[in-house]
VMD Tcl script that draws the C-alpha trace (Angstrom):
set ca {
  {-30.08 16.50 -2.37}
  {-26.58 17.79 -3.92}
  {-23.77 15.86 -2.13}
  {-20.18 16.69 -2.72}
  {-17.30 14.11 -1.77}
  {-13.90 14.86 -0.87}
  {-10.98 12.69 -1.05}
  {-7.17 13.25 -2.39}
  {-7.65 10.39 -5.32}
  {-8.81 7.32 -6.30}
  {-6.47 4.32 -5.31}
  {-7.20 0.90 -4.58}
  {-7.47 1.37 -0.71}
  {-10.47 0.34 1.39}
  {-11.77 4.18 1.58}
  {-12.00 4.42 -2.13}
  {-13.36 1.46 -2.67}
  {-16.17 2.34 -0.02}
  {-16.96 5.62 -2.06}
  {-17.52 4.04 -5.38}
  {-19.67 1.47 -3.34}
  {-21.45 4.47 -1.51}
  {-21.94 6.49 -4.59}
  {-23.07 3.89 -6.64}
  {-26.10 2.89 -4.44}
  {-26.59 6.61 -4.21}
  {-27.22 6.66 -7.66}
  {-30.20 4.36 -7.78}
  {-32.35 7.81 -6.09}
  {-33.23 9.85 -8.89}
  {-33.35 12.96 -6.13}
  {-29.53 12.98 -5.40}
  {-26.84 14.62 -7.66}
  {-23.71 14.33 -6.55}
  {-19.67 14.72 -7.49}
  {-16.43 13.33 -6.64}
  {-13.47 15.96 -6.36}
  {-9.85 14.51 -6.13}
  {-6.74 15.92 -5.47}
  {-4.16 13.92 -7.34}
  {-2.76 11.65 -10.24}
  {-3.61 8.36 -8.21}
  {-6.58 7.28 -10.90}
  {-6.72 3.83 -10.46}
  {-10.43 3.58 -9.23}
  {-11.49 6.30 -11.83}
  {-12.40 3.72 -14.79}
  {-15.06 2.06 -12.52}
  {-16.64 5.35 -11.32}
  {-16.93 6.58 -14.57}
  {-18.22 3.20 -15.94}
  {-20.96 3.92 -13.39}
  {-21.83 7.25 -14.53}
  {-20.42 8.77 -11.22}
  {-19.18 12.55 -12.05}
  {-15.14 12.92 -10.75}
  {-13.28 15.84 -11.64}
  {-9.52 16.26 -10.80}
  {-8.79 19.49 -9.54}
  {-5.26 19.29 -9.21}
  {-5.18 18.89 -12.99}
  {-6.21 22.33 -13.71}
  {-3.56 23.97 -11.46}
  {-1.82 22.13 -8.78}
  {-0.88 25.47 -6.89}
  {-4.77 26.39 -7.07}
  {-5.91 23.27 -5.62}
  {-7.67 25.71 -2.60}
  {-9.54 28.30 -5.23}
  {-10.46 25.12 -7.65}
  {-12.34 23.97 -4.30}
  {-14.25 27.02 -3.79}
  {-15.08 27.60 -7.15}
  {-16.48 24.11 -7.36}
  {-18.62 24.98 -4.48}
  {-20.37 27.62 -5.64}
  {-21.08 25.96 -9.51}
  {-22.09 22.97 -7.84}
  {-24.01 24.28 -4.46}
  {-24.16 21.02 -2.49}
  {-26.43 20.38 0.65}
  {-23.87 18.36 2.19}
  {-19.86 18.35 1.55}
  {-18.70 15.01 2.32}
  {-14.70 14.80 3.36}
  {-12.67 11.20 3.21}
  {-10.01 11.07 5.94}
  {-7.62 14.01 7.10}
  {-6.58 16.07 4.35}
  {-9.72 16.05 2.73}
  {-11.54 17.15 5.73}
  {-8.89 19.78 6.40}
  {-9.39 21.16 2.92}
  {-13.47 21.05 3.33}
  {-12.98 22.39 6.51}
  {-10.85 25.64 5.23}
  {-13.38 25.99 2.28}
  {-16.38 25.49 4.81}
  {-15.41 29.16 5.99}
  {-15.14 30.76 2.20}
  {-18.66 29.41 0.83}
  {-21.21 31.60 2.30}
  {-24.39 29.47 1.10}
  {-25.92 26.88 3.62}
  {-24.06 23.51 3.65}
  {-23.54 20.89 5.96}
  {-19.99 19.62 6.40}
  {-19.16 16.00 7.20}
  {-15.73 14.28 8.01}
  {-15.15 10.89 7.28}
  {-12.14 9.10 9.69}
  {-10.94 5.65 8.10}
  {-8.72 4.71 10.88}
  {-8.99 3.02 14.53}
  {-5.38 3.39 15.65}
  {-3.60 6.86 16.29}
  {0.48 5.58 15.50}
  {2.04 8.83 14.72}
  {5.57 8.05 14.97}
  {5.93 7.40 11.10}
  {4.02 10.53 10.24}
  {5.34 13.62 8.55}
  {5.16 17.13 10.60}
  {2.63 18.15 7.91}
  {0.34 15.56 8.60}
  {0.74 16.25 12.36}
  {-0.36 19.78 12.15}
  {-3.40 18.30 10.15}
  {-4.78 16.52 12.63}
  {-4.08 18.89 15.35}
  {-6.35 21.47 13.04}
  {-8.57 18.51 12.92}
  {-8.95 18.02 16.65}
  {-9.40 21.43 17.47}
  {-12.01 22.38 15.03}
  {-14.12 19.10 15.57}
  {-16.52 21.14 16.37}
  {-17.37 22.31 13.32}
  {-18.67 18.93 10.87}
  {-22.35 17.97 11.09}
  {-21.41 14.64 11.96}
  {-18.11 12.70 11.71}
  {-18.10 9.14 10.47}
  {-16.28 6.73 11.78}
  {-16.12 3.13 10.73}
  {-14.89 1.21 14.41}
  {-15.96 1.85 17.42}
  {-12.08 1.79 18.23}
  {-11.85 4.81 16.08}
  {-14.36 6.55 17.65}
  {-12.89 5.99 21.56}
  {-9.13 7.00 20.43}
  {-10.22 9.79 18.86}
  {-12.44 11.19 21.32}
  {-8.93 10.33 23.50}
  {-7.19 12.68 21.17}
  {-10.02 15.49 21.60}
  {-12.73 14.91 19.04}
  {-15.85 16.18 20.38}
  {-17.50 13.44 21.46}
  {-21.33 14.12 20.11}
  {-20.51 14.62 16.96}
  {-18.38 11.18 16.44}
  {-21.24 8.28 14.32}
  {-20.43 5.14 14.12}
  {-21.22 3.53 10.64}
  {-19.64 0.74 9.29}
  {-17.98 -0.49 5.51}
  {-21.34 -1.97 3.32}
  {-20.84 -4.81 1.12}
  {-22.67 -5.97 -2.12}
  {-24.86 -9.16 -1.47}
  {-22.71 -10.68 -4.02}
  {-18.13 -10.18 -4.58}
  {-17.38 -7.90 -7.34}
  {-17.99 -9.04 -10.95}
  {-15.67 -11.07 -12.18}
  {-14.76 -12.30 -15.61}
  {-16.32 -15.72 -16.77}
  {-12.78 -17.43 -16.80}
  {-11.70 -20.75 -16.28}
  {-9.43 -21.57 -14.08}
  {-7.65 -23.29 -15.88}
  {-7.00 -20.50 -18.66}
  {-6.72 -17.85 -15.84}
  {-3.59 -19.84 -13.38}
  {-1.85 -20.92 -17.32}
  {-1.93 -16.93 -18.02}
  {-0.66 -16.20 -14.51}
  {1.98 -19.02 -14.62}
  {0.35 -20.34 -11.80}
  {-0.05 -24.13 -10.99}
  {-2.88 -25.69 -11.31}
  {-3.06 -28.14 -8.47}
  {-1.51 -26.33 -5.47}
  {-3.53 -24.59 -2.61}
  {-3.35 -21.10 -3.17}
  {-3.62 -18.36 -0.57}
  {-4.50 -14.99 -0.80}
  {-3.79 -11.59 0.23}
  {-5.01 -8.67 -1.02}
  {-3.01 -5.30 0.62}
  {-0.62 -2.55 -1.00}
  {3.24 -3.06 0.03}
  {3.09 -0.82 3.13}
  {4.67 -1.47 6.40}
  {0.78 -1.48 8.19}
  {0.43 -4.24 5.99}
  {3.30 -6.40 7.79}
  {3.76 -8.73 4.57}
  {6.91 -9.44 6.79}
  {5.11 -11.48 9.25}
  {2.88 -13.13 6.24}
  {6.47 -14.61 4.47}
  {7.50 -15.79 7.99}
  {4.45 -17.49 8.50}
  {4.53 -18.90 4.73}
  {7.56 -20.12 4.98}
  {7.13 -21.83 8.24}
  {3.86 -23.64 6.25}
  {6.29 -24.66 3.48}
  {8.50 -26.54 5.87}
  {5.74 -29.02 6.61}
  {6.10 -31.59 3.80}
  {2.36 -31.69 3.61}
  {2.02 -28.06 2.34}
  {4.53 -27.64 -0.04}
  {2.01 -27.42 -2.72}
  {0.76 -24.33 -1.38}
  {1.33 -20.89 -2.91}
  {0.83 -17.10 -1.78}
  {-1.01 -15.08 -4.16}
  {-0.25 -11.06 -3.40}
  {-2.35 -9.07 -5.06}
  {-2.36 -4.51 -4.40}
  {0.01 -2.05 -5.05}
  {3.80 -2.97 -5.06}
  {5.40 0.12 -5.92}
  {7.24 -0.15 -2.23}
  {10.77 -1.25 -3.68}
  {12.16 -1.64 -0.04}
  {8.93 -4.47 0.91}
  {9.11 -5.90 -2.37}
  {12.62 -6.83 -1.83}
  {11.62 -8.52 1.18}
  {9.50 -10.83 -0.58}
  {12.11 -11.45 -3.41}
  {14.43 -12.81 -1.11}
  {12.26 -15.11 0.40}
  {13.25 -18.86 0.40}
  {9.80 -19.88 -0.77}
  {9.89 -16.86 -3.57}
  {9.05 -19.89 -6.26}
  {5.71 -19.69 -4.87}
  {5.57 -16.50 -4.05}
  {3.28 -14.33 -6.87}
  {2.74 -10.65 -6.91}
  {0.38 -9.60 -9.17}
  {0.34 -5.64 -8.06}
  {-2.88 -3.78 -8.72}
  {-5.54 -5.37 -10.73}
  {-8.82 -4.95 -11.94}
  {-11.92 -7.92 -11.02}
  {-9.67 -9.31 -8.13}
  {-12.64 -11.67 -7.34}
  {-11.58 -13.10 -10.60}
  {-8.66 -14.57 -8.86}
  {-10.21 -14.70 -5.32}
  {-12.68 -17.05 -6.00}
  {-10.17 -20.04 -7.05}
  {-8.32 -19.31 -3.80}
  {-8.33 -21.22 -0.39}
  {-7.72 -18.95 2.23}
  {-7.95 -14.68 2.19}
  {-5.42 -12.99 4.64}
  {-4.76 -10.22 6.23}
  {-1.85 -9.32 8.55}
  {-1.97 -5.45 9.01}
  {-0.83 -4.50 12.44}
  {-3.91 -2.13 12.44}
  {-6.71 -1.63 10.54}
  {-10.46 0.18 10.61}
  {-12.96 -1.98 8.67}
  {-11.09 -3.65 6.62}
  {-13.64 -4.32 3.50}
  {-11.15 -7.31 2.33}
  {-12.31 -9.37 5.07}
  {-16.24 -8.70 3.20}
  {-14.76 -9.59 -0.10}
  {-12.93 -12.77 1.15}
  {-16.19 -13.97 2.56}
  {-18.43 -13.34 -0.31}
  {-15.60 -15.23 -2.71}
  {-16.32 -18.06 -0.04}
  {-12.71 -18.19 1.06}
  {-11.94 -19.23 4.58}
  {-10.52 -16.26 6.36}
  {-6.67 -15.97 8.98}
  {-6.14 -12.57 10.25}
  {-4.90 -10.29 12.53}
  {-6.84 -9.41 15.26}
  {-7.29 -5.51 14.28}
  {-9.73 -3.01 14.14}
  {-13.55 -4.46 13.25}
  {-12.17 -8.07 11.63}
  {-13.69 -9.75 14.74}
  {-17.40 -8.02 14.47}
  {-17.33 -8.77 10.53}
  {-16.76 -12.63 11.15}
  {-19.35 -14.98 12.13}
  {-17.84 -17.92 13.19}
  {-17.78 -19.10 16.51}
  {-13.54 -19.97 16.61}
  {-12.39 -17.44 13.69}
  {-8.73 -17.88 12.98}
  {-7.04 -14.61 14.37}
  {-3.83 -14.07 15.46}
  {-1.97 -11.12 17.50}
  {0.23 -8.82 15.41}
  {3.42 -10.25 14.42}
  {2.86 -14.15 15.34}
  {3.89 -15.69 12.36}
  {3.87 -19.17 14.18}
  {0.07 -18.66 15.10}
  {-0.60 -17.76 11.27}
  {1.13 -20.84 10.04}
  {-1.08 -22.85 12.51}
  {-3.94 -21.22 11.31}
  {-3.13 -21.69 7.41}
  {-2.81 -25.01 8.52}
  {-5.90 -26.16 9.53}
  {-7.55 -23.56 7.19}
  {-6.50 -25.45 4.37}
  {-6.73 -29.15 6.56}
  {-11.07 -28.64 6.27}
  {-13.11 -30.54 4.94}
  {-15.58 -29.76 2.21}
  {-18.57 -29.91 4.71}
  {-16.09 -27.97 7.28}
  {-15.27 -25.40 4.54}
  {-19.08 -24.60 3.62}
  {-20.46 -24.75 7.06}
  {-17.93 -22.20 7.72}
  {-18.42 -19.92 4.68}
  {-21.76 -19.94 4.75}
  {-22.23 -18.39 8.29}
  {-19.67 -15.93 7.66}
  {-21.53 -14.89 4.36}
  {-24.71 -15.03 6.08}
  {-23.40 -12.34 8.66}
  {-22.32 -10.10 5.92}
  {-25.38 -10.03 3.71}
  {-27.61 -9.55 6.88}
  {-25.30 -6.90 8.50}
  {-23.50 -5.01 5.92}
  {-24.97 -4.76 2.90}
  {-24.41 -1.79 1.11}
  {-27.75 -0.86 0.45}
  {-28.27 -0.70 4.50}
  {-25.40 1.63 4.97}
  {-25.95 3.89 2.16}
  {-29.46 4.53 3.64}
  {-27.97 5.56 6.94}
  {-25.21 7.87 5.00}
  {-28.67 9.79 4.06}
  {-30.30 9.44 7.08}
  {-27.65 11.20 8.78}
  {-27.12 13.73 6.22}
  {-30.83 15.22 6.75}
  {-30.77 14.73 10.12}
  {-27.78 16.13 11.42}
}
mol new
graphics top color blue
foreach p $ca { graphics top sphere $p radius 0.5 }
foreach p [lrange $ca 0 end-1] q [lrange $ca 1 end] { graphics top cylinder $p $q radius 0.2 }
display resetview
């Protein structure tokens, strides 16, 4: 089986990271072949695939005004059974192609998203997914990775029979990581060695809501017995206007953004608690990689957080309660060793048996021979 994907480039977001995961179990069947076309300069993922031996070429590179032809052309050298699109542009540019290559291949569309908030959206992107909705039609199959996903878009007009849910996979164990003390790793980072640390690993974007996160950090600081606690931010920080926000924070001593950076279990795994405190999410594969670095977990309640956690009382919050998060961070880091692991364990437990990657590669396959 030849499989082209299709996805503007390779950042550090939760759909790229799901690709590399995706390909790379791919790659383990000697009878698939497949490619990864990109759009753009965003690279940052491109190192790992390539480590892997997964094949990537840039079209944009060649000619950014012949980004369409490039497509086409690629098409018919590489002749794939099944052309694989990652979230809205991509799918409207394998959609358009779909109707230039003559030879017999099955198109699939690949949604990342559960909620439908257009009001920061540019016209462009607008008249995307309008295309999108009308021509739903035409894909094999569209993935989607929450069941949320799947009802609003069906709400928007999606055909409904061709909508699959299949969820983010998960390696049974976090990402490697390099064999590095603590100790040596915090003294690099300028970190201190004996507070609590937590986590959060999310770009500077407003779905993000790092707003909310500082409120509720700060509230924690005011309690005498967490001033030893620091917030570890760790994903893209080129938003100037966010970034600011966290500067000025009271608490920005032990505040530490570290941006984008490669084996971010290596920092992970020394931490106390991962967050998250998006306002909306899919399947967010952070949540995964907290509970395979054994961290306890304080979230929003969003998208498929809720199915991907396994214990009983899981610390989640609504969008925006700061006061709820501080609670949570609270008792998080108020647990007892036993507490912690009995905790940790279950969660992991859920992942490895639910969502590991080798499960939902098979049923990427499954549903590319079937539908």
């Amino acid at each position: 089986m030849r499989i082209v994907h299709l996805i503007m480039g390779l950042g550090s977001g939760g759909a790229e990271n799901m690709l590399l995961k995706l390909t790379k179990e791919h790659l383990k069947d000697k009878s698939i072949r497949q490619i990864v076309l990109i759009f753009s300069k965003n690279e940052f993922l491109l190192p790992k695939f390539l480590e892997s031996n997964i094949e990537v070429k840039n079209l944009a590179l060649k000619s950014p005004l012949l980004i369409f032809f490039n497509l086409i052309s690629e098409l018919y050298r590489f002749k794939p059974d099944a052309l694989q699109c990652w979230m809205y542009h991509a799918e409207f540019l394998g959609t358009i192609s779909k109707l230039f290559y003559w030879r017999k291949m099955k198109l699939f569309w690949n949604i990342r998203c559960s909620e439908l908030d257009w009001s920061k959206r540019s016209v462009l992107n607008k008249i995307i997914f309008k295309f999108l909705t009308k021509f739903s039609y035409l894909p094999n199959a569209i993935f989607c990775n929450t069941s949320n996903g799947i009802d609003n878009h069906i709400l928007a007009g999606y055909k409904p029979s061709k909508l699959k849910l299949i969820y983010n996979g998960f390696s049974a164990f976090s990402e490697s990581y390099i064999d590095e003390s603590k100790g040596r790793l915090f003294n690099r980072l300028n970190i201190p060695l004996n507070f609590k640390n937590i986590v959060m690993v999310a770009r500077l974007n407003y779905v993000k809501d790092h707003k909310t996160l500082i409120e509720a950090f700060n509230l924690l600081l005011e309690d005498e017995n967490f001033k030893d606690t620091n917030l570890i931010l760790i994903g893209d920080n080129s938003n100037n206007t966010i970034k600011d926000e966290i500067i000025s924070s009271k608490n920005i001593k032990n505040i530490y953004m570290l941006g984008n950076i490669d084996n971010v279990s290596n920092i992970t795994r020394y931490c106390d608690i991962g967050v998250l405190t998006s306002l909306h999410e899919g399947f967010p594969n952070v949540i995964g990689e907290y509970i395979l670095a054994n961290l306890m977990v304080v979230s929003t309640n969003v998208g498929e957080v809720k199915t991907i956690i396994a214990q009983e009382e899981p610390f989640l919050t609504n969008k925006k309660d700061c006061k709820s998060l501080a609670k949570y961070f609270k008792i998080a880091l108020s647990l007892s060793n036993e507490e912690r692991n009995i905790i940790a364990t279950k969660n992991k437990e859920k992942v490895i048996n639910e969502f590991l990657i080798e499960k939902i590669a098979s049923k990427y396959l499954q549903l590319y021979k079937v539908s």
